[in-house]
N, C-alpha and C positions, 0 to 999 in steps of 0.2 A: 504494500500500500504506500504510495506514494500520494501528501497532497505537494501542490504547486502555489505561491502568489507570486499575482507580480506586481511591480508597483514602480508606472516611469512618470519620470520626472524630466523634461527639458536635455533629452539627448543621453539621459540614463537608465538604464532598466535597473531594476533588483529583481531576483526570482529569491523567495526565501523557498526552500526544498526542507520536507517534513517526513521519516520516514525511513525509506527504503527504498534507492536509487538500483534497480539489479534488470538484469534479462528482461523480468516483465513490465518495468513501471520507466525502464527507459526510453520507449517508444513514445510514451504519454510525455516523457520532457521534450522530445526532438519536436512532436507537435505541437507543443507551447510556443514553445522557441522560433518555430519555421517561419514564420510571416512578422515576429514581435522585433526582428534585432536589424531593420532595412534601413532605419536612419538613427540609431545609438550608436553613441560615441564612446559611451564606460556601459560594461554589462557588467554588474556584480551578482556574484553567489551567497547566497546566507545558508551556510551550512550548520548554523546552530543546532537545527533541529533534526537533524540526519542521521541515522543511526548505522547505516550501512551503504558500502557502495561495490560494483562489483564491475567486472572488464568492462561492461556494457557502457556504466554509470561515465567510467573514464572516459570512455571512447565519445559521448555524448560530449564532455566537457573538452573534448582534445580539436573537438571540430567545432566548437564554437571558438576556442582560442585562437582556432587558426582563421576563422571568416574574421574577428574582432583586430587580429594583428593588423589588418587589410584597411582597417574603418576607425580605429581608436584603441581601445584597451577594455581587459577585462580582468576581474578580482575575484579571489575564493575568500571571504569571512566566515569566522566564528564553527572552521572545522575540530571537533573533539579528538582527540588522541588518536580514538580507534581510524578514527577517517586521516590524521594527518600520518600515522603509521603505514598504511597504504598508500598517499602519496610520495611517503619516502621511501619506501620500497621499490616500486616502480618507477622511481625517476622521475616523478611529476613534481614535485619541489623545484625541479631545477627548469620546468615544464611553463607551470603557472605561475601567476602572481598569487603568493600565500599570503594576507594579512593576518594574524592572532588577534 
């Protein structure tokens, strides 16, 4: 179960992600996503409430990083241990922009 908000502001999106980002609830973000990020300049992640994330989860955020590199910038906040242990594992530390 994954929920989704989003909330833009003047050239910024926020998505806050609630949940559990995996195989099945990654679909449901790429379609949030598809049509919301055509004129954002900063697209930030609010990973506070994220309980898990899994290749799929990555794969969703690796290809917005790469349209946003294109158009402005984009940020991960408020990832918990368990999720920033996963990004250090796989190399996405070195990937994304991590805020604590």
């Amino acid at each position: 179960m994954l929920n989704i908000s989003k909330e833009a502001n003047e050239g910024t999106l926020k998505i806050g992600l609630e949940g559990r980002l995996d195989t099945v609830t990654a679909p449901q973000l790429e379609d949030a996503l598809k049509d919301s990020t055509d004129s954002v300049k900063e697209l930030v992640f609010d990973l506070e409430k994220l309980e898990y994330i899994s290749s799929a989860g990555l794969r969703v955020l690796l290809s917005m990083q790469k349209i946003m590199n294109k158009q402005g910038s984009m940020k991960i906040r408020g990832a918990n241990e368990n999720i920033m242990e996963i990004f250090e594992v796989t190399g996405f530390v070195d990937i994304l922009t991590i805020e604590k």
